[in-house]
Backbone as XML, in Angstrom:
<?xml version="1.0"?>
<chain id="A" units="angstrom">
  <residue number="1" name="UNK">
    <atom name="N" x="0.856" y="-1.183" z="0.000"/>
    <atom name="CA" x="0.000" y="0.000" z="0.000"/>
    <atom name="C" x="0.897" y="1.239" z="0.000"/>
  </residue>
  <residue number="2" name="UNK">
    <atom name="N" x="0.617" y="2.500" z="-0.556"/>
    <atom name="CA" x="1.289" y="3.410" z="-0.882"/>
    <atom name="C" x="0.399" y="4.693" z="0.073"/>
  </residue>
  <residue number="3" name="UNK">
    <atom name="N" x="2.029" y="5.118" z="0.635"/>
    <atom name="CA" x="1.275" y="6.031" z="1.754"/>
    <atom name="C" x="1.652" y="7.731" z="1.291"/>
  </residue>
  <residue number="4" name="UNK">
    <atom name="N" x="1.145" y="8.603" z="1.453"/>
    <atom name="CA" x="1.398" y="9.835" z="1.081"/>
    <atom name="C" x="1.574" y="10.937" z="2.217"/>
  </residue>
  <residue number="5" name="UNK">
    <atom name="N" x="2.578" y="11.823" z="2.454"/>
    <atom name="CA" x="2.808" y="12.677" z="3.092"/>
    <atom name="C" x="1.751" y="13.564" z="3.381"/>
  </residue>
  <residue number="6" name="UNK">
    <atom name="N" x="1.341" y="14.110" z="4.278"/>
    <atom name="CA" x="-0.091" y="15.069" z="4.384"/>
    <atom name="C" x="0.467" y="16.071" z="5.477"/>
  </residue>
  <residue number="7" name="UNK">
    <atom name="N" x="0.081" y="17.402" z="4.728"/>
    <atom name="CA" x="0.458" y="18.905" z="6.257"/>
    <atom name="C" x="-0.584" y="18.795" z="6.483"/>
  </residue>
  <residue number="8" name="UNK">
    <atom name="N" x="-1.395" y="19.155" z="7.260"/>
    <atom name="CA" x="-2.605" y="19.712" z="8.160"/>
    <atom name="C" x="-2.235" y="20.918" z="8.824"/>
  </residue>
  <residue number="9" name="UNK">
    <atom name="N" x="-3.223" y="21.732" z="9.101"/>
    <atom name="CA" x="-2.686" y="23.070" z="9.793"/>
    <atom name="C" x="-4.351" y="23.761" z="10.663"/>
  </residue>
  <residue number="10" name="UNK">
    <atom name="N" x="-4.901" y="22.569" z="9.963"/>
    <atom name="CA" x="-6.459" y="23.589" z="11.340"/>
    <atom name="C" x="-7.224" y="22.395" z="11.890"/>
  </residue>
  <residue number="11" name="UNK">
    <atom name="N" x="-8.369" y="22.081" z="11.440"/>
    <atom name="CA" x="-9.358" y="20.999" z="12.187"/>
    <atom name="C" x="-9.392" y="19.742" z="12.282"/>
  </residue>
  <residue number="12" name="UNK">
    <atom name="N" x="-8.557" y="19.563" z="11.394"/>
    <atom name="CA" x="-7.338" y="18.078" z="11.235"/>
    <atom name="C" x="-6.668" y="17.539" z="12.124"/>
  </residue>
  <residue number="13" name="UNK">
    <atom name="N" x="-5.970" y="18.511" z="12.985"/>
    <atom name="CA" x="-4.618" y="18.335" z="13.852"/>
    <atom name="C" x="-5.535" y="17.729" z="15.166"/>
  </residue>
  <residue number="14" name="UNK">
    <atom name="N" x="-4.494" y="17.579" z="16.195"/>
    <atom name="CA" x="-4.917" y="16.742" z="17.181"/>
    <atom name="C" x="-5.913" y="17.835" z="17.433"/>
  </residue>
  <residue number="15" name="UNK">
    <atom name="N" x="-6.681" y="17.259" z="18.632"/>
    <atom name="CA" x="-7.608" y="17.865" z="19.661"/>
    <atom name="C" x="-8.883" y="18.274" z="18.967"/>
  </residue>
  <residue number="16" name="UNK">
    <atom name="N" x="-8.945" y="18.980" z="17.357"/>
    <atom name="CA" x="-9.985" y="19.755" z="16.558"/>
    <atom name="C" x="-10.998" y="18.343" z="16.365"/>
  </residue>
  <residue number="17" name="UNK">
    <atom name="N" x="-12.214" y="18.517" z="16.064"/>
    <atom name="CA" x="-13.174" y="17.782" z="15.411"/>
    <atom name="C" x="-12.565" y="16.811" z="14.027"/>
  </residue>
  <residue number="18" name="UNK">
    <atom name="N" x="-12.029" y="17.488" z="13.072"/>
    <atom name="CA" x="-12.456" y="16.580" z="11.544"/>
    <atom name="C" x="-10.660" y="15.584" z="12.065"/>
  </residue>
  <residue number="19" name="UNK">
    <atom name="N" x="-10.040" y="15.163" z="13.318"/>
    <atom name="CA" x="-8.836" y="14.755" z="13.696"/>
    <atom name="C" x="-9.078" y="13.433" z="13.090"/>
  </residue>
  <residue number="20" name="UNK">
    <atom name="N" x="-10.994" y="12.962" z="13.762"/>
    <atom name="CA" x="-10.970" y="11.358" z="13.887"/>
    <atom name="C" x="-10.918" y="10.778" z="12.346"/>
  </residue>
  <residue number="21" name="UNK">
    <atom name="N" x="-11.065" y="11.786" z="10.957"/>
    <atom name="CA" x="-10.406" y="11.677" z="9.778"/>
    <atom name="C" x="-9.158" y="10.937" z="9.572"/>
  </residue>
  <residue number="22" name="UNK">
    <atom name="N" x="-8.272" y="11.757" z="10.631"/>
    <atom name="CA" x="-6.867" y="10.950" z="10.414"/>
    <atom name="C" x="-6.816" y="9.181" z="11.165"/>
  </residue>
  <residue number="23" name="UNK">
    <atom name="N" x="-7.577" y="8.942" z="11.511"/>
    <atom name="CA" x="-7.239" y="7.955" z="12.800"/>
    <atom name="C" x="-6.871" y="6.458" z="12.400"/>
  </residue>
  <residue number="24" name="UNK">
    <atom name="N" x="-6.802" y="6.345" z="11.256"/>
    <atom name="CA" x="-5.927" y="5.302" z="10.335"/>
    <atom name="C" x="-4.676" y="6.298" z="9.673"/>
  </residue>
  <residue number="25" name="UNK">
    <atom name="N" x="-4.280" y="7.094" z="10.273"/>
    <atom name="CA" x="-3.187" y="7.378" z="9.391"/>
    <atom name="C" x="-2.136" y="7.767" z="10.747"/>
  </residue>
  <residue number="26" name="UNK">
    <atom name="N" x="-1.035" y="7.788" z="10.520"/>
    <atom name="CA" x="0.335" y="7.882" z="11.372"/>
    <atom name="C" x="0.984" y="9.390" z="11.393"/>
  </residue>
  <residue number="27" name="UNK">
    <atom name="N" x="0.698" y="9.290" z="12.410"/>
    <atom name="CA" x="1.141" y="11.067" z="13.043"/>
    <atom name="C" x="2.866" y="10.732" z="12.834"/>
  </residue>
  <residue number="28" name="UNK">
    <atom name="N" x="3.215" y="11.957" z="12.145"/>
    <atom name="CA" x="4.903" y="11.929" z="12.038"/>
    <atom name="C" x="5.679" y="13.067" z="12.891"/>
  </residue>
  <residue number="29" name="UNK">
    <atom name="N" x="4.778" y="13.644" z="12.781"/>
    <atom name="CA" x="5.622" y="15.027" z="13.912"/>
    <atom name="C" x="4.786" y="16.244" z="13.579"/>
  </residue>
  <residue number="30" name="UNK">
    <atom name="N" x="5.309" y="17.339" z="14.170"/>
    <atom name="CA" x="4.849" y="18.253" z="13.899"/>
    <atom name="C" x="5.452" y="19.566" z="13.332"/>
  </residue>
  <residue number="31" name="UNK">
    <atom name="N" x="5.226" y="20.244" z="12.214"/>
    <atom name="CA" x="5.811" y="21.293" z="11.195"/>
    <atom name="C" x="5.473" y="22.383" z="10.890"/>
  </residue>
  <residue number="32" name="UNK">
    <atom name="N" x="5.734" y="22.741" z="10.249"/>
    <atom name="CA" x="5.728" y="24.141" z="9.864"/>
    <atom name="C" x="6.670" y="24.548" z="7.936"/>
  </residue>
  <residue number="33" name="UNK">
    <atom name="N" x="5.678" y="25.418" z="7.715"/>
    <atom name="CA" x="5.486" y="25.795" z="5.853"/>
    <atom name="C" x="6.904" y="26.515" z="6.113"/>
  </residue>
  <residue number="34" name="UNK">
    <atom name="N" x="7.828" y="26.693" z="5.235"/>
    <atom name="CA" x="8.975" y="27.211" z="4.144"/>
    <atom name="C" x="8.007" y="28.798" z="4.614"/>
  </residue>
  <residue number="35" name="UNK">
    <atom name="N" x="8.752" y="29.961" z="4.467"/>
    <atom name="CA" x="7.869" y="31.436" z="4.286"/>
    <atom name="C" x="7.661" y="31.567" z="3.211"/>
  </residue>
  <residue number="36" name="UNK">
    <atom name="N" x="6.652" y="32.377" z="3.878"/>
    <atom name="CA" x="5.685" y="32.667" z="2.498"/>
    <atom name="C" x="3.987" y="31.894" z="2.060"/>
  </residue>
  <residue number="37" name="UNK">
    <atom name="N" x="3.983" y="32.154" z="3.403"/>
    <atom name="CA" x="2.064" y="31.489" z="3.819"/>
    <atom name="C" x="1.452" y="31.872" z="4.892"/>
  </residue>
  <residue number="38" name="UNK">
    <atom name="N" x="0.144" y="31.985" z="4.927"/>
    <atom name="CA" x="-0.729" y="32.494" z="5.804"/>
    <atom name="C" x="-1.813" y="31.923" z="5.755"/>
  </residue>
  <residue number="39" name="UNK">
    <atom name="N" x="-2.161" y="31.959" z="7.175"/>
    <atom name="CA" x="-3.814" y="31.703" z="7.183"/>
    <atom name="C" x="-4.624" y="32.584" z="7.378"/>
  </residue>
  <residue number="40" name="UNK">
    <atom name="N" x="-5.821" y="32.346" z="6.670"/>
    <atom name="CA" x="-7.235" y="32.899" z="6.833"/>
    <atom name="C" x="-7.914" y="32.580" z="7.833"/>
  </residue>
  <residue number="41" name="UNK">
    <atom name="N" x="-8.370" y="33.201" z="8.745"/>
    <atom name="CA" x="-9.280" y="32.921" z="9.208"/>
    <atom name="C" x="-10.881" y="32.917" z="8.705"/>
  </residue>
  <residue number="42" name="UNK">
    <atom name="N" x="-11.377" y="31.449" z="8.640"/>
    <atom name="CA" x="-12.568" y="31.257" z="7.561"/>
    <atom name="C" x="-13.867" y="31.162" z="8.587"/>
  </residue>
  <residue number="43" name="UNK">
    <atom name="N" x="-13.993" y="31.756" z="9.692"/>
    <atom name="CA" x="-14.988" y="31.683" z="10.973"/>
    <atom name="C" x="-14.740" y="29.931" z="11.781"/>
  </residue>
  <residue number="44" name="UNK">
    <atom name="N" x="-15.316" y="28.987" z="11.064"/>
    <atom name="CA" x="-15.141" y="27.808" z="12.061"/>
    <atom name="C" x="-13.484" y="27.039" z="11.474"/>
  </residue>
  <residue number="45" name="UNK">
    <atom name="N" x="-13.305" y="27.217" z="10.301"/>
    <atom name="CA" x="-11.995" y="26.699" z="10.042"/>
    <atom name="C" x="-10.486" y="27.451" z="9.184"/>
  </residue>
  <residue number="46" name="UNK">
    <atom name="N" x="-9.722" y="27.363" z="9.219"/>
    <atom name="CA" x="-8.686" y="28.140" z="8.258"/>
    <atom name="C" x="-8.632" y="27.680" z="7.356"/>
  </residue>
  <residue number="47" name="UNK">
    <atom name="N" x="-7.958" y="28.827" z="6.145"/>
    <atom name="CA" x="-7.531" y="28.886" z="4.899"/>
    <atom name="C" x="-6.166" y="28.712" z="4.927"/>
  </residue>
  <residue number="48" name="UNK">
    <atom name="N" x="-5.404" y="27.991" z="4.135"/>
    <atom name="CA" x="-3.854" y="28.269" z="3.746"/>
    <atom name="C" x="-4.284" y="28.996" z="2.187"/>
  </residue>
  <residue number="49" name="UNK">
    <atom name="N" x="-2.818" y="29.847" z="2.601"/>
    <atom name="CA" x="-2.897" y="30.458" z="1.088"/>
    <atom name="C" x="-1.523" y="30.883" z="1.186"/>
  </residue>
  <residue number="50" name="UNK">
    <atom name="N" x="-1.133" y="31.514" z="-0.211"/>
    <atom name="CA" x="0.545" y="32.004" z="-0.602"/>
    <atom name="C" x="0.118" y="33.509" z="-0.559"/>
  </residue>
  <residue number="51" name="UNK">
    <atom name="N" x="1.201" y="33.972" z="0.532"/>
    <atom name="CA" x="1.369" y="35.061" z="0.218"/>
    <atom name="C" x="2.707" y="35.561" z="0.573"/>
  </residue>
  <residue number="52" name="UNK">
    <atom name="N" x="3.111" y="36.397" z="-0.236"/>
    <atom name="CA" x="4.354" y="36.624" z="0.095"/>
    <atom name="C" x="4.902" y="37.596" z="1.498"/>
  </residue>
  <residue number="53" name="UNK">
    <atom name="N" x="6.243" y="37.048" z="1.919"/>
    <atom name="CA" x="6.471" y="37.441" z="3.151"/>
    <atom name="C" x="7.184" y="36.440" z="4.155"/>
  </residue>
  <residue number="54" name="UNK">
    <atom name="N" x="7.246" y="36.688" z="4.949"/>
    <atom name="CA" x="8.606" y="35.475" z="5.909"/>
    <atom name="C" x="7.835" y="35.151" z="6.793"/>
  </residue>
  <residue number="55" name="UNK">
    <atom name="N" x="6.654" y="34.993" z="6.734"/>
    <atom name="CA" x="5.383" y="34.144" z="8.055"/>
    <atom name="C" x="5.323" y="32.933" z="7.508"/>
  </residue>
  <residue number="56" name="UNK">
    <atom name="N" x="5.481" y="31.584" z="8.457"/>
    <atom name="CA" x="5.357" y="30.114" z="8.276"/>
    <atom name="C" x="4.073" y="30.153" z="8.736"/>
  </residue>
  <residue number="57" name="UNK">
    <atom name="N" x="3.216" y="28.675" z="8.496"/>
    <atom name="CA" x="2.649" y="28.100" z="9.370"/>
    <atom name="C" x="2.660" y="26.835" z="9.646"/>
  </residue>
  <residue number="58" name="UNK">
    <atom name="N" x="1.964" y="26.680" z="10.966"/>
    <atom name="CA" x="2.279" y="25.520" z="11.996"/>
    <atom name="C" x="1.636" y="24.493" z="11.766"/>
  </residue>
  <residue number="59" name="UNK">
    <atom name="N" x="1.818" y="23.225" z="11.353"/>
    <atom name="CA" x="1.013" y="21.961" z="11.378"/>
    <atom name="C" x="1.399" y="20.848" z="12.279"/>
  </residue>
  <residue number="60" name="UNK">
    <atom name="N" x="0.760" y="19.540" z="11.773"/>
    <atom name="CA" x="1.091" y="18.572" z="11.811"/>
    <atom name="C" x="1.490" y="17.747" z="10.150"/>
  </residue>
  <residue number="61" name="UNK">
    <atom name="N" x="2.630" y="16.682" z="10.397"/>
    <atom name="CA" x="2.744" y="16.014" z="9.700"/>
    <atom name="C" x="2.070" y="14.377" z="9.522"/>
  </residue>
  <residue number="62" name="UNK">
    <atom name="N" x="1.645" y="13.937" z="8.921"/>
    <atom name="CA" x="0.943" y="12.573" z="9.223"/>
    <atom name="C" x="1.043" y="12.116" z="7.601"/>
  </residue>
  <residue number="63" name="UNK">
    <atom name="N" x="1.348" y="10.050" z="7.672"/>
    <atom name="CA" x="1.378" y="9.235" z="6.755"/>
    <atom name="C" x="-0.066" y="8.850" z="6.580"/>
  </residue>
  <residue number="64" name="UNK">
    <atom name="N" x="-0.398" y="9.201" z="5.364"/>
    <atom name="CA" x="-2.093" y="8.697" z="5.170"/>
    <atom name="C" x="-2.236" y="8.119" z="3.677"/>
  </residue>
  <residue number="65" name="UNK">
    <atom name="N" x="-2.854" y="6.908" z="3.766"/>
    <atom name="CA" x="-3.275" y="6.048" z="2.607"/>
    <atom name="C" x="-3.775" y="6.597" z="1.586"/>
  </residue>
  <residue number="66" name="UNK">
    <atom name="N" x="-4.253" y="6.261" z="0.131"/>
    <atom name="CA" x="-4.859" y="6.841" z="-0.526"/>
    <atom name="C" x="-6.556" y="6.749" z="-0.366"/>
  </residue>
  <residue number="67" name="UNK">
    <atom name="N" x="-6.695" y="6.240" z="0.570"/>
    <atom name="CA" x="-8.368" y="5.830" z="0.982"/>
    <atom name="C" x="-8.648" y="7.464" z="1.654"/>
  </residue>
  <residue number="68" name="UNK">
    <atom name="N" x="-7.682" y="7.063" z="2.469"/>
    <atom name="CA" x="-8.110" y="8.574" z="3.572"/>
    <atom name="C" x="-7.427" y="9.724" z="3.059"/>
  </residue>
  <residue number="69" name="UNK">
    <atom name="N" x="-6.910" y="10.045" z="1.772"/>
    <atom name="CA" x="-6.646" y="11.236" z="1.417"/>
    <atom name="C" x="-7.970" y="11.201" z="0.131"/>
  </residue>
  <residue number="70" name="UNK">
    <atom name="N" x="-8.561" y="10.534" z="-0.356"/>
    <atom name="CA" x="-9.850" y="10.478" z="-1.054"/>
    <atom name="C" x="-11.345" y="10.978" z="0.107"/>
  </residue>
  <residue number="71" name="UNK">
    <atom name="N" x="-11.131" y="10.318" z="1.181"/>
    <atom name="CA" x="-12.077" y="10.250" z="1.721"/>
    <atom name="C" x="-11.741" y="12.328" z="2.436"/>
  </residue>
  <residue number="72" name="UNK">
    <atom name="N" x="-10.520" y="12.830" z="2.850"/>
    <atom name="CA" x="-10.302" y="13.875" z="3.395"/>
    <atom name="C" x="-10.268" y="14.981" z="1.971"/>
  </residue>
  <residue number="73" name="UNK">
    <atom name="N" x="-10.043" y="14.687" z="0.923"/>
    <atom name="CA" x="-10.609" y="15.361" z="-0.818"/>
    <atom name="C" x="-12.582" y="15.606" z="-0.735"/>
  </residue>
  <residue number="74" name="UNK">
    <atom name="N" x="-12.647" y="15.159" z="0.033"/>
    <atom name="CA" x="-14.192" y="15.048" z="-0.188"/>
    <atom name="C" x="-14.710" y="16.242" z="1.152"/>
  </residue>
  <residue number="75" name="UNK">
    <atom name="N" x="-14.327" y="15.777" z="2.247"/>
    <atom name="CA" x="-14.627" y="16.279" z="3.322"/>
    <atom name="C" x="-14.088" y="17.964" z="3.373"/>
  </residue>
  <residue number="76" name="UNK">
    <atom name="N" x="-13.032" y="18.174" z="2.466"/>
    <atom name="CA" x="-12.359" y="19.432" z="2.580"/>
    <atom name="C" x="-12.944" y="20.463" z="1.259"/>
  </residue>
  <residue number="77" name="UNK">
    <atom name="N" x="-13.247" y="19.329" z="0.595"/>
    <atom name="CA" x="-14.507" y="19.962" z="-0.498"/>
    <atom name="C" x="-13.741" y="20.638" z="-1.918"/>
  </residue>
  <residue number="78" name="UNK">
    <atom name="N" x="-12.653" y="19.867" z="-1.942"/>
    <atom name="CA" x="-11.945" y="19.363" z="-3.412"/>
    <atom name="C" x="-12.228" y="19.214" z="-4.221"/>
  </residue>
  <residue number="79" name="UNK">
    <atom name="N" x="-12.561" y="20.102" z="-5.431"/>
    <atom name="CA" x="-11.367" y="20.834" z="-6.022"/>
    <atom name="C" x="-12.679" y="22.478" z="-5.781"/>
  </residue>
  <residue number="80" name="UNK">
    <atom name="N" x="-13.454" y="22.721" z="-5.228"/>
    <atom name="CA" x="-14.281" y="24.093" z="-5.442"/>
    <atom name="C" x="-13.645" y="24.631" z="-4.077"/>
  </residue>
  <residue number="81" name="UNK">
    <atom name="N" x="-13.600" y="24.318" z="-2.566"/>
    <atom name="CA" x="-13.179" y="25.134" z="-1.400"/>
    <atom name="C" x="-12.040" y="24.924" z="-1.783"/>
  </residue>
  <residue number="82" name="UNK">
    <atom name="N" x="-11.878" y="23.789" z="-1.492"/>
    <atom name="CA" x="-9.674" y="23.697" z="-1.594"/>
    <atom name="C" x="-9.345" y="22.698" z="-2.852"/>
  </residue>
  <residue number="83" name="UNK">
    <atom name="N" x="-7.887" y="22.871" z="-2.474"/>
    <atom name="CA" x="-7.169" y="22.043" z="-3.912"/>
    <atom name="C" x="-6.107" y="21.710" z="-3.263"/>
  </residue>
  <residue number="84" name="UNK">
    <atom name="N" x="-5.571" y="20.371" z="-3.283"/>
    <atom name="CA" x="-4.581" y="19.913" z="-2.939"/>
    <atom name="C" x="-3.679" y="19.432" z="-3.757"/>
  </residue>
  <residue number="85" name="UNK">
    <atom name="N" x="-2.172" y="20.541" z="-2.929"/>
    <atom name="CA" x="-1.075" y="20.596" z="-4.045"/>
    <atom name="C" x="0.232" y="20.155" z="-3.030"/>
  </residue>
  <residue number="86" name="UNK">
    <atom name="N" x="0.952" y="20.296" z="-3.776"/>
    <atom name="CA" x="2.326" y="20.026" z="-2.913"/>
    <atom name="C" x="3.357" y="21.262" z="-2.406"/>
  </residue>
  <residue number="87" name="UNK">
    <atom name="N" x="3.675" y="21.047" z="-1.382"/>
    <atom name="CA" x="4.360" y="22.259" z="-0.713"/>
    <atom name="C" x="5.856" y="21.769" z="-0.027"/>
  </residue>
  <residue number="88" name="UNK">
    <atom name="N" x="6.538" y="22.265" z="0.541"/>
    <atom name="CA" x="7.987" y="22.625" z="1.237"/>
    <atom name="C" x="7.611" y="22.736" z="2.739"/>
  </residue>
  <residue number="89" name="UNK">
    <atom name="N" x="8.099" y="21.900" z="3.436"/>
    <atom name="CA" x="8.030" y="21.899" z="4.908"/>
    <atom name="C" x="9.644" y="22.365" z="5.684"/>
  </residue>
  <residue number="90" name="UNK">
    <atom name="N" x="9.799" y="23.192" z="6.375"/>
    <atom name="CA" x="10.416" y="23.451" z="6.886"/>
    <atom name="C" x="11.570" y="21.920" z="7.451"/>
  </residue>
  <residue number="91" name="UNK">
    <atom name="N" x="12.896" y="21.582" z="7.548"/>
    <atom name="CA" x="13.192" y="20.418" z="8.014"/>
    <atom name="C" x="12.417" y="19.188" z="7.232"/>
  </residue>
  <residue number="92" name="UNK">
    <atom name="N" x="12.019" y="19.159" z="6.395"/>
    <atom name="CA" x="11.189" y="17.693" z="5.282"/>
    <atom name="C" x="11.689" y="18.005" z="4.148"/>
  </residue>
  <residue number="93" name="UNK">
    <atom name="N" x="12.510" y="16.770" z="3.559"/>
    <atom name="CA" x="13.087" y="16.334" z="2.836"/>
    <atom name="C" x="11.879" y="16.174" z="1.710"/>
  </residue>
  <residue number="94" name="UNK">
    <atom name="N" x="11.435" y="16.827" z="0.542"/>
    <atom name="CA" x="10.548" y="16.558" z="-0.376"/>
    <atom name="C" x="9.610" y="17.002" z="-0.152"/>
  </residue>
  <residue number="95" name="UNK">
    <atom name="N" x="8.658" y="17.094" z="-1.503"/>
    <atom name="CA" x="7.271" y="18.265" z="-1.027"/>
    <atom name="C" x="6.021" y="17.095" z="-0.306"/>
  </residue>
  <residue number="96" name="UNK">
    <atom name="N" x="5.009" y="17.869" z="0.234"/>
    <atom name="CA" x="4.152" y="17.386" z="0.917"/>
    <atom name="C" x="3.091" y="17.559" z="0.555"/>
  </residue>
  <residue number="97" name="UNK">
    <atom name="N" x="2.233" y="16.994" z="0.709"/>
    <atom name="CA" x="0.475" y="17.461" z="0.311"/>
    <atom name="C" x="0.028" y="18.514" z="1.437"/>
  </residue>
  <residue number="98" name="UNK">
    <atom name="N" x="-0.773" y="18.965" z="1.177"/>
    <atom name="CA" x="-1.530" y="19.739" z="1.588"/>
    <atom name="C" x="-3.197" y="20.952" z="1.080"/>
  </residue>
  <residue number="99" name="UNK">
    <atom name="N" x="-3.840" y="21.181" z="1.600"/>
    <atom name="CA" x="-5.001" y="21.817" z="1.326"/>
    <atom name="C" x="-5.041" y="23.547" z="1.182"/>
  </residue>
  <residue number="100" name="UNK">
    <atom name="N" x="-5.023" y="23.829" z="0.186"/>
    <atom name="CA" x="-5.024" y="25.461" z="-0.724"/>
    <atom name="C" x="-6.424" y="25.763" z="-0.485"/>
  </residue>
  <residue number="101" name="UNK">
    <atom name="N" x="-6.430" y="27.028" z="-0.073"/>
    <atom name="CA" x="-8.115" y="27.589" z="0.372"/>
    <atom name="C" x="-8.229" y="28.570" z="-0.903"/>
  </residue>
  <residue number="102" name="UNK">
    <atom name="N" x="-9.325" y="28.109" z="-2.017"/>
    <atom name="CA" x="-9.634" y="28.309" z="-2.650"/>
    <atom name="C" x="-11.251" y="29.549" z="-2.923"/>
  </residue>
  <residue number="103" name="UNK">
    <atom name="N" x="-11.934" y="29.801" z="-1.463"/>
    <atom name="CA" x="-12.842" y="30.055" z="-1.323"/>
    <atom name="C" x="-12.878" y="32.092" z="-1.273"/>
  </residue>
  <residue number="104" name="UNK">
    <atom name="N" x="-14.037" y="32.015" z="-1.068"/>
    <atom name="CA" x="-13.814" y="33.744" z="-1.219"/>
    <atom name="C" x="-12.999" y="34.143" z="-0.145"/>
  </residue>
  <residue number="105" name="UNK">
    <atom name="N" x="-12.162" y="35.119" z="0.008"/>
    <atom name="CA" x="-11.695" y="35.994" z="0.613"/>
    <atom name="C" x="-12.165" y="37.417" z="1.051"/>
  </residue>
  <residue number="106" name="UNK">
    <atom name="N" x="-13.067" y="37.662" z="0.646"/>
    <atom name="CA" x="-13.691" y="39.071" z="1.588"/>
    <atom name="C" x="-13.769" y="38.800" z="3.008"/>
  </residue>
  <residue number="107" name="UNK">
    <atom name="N" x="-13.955" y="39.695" z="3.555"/>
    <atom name="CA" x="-14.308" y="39.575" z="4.984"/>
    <atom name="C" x="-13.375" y="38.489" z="5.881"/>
  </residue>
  <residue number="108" name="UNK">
    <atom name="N" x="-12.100" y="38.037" z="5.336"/>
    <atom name="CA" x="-11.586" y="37.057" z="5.950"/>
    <atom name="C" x="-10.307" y="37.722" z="6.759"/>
  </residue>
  <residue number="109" name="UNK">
    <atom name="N" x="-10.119" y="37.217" z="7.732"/>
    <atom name="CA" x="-8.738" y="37.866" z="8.311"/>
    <atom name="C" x="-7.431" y="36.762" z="8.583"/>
  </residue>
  <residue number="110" name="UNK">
    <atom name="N" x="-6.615" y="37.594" z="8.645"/>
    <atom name="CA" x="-4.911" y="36.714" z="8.588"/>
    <atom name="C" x="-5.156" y="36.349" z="9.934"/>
  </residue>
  <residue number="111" name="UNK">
    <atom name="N" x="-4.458" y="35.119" z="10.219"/>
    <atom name="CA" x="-4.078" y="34.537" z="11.533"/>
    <atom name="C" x="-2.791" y="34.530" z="11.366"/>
  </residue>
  <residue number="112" name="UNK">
    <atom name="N" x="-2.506" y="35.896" z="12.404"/>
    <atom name="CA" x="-1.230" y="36.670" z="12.376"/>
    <atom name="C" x="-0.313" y="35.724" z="13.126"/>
  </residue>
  <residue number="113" name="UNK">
    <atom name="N" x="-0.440" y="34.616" z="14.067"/>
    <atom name="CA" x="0.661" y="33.548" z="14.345"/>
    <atom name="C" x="0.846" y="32.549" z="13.406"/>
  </residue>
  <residue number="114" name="UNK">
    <atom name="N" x="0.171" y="32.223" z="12.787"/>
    <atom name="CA" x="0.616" y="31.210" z="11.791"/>
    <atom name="C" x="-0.107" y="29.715" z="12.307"/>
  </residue>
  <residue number="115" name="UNK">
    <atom name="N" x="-0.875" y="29.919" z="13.397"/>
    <atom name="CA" x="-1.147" y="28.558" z="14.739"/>
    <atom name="C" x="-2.814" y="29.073" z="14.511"/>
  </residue>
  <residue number="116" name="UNK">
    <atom name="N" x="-3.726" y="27.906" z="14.274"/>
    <atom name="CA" x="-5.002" y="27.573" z="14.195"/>
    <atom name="C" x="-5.228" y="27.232" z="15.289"/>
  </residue>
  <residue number="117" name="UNK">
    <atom name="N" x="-5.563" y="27.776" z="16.735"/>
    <atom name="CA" x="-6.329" y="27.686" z="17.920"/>
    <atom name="C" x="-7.799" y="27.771" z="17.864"/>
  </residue>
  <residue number="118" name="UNK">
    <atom name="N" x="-8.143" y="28.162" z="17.064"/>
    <atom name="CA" x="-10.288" y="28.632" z="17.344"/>
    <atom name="C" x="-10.623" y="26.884" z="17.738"/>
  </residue>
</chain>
C-alpha cells in the first residue's frame, strides 16, 4: 500500500473535530510551511494560502493512505473550497500534500501567528 505525506494546519490536527479523519493514518511530527504562507481565518476553520512574506505556518505532519486522502478530498470539499497541491516543509526532505483555500476571501482575516487555535 502506498502512503502519502499530508500537512494539516487547522481541524485536522490533534484535539480539533475533523482529527478522527486521520485515525488510520500515522502522526509523524509536527511542522511548519517554508515562508511565504498564511492563514485565513474562515470563521469555524482556516484557509492556507501564498502570500508573500517570511510568516510560516504551523502543522502537523501525518502518513495517510490513498483511501483517507480520497475520503479527506471530499470532506475538505476538493477541487471548489480547496485544492490539494504540494508544498515545502520546513526540516522535510521533499514536497508534501496539503489543502489550498480556494474560497472567497472578503471579509476574511490573517491569523497573524501562523497557529489555528479557534
Amino acid at each position: 500500500m502506498s502512503f502519502f505525506r499530508l500537512f494539516v494546519y487547522g481541524t485536522l490536527k490533534k484535539g480539533f473535530g475533523a482529527n478522527s479523519l486521520l485515525e488510520d493514518a500515522e502522526f509523524l511530527g509536527n511542522a511548519s510551511t517554508s515562508p511565504g504562507y498564511f492563514l485565513l481565518n474562515c470563521g469555524e476553520y482556516p484557509g492556507l494560502v501564498r502570500l508573500a512574506g517570511l510568516k510560516t505556518v504551523q502543522g502537523e505532519l501525518y502518513a495517510v493512505s490513498q483511501e483517507t486522502l480520497a475520503r479527506l478530498d471530499q470532506h475538505e470539499g476538493v477541487p471548489t473550497l480547496y485544492t490539494r497541491e504540494k508544498i515545502d516543509l520546513e526540516g522535510v526532505d521533499g514536497l508534501v500534500e496539503t489543502y489550498f483555500y480556494r474560497g472567497p476571501m472578503a471579509g476574511k482575516t490573517l491569523v497573524k501567528t501562523g497557529i489555528w487555535e479557534s
